[in-house]
N, C-alpha and C positions, 0 to 999 in steps of 0.2 A: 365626441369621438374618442374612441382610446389609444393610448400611446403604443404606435408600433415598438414592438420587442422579440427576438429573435429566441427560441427555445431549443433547446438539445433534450432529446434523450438520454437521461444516463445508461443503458444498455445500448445505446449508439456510440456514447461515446468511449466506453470501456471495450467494444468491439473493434471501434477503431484503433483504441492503444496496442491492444493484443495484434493486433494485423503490423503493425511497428515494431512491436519487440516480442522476436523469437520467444520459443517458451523454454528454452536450452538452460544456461547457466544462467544468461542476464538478469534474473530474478536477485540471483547471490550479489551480483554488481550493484545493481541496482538498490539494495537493502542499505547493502555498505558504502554508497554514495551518500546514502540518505543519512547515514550514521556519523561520515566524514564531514557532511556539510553542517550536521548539530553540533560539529566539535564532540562528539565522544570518544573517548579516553579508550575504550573496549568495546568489542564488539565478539557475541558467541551463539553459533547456530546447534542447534539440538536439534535432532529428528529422534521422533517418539515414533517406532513401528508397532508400538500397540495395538490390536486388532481391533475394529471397530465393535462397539458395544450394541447389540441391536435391539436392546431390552429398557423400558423405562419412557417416560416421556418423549416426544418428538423431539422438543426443544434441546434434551439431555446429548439425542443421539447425532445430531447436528457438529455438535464440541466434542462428541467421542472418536477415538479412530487412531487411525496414522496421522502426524501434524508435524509440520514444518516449523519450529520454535526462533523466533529470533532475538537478543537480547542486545541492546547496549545503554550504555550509562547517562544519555543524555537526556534531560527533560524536553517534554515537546512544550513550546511558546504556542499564545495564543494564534499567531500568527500559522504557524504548522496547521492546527486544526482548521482554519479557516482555507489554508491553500487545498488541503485534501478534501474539502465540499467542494472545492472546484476544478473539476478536470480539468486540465490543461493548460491553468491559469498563470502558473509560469512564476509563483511569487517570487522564487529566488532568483530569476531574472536578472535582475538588477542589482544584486548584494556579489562583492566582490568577491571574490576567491570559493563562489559556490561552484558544488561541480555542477550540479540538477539545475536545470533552466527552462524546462518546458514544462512542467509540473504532471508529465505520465507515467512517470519510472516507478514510481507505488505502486502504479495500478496494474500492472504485471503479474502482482501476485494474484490477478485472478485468474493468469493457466494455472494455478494450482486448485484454487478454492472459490467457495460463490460466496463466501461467509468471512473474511476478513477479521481479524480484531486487534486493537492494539491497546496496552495502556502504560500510562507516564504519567510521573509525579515521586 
């Protein structure tokens, strides 16, 4: 017999976030939650009104466009990467002085975009 286990959707569950958090400002809140809680030093939003480039590869035209830029100084731990493969999972839960406790506040950036990316190091 195989062992019962309970599965999500991730377009269920990223649909659910969005039903949670407005698509208004909370995004901004929510970046710099994420930024407070890594301990970083700075935090700087760019928007790029660049016009979308409709020429060139699929994949090109995906990463072209207007973009919402966010920067801060802190490195992501292995621990970061493992909490944002899991919706909801809540890792900083239980670390004291974090703001973020339900692990969805990331996931808000998708009223802006279907295509997400971040990098650290």
């Amino acid at each position: 017999m195989e062992a019962f286990t309970q599965h999500m959707d991730v377009c269920t569950s990223i649909r659910h976030v969005l039903s949670e958090y407005p698509g208004d400002t909370n995004l901004f809140y929510e970046l710099l939650q994420n930024a407070d809680d890594a301990q970083a030093t700075t935090a700087t939003f760019i928007i790029d009104e660049r016009p979308s480039s409709r020429s060139g590869p699929a994949s090109d035209q995906v990463l072209s466009g207007p973009a919402l830029l966010f920067y801060d100084d802190a490195v992501f731990q292995e621990q970061d990467y493992a909490n944002l493969m899991h919706i909801g999972s809540g890792g900083k839960r239980v670390q004291h002085g974090k703001t973020g406790k339900f692990g969805l506040g990331f996931n808000s950036i998708y009223h802006i975009t279907d295509c997400p990316h971040f990098v650290s190091g």
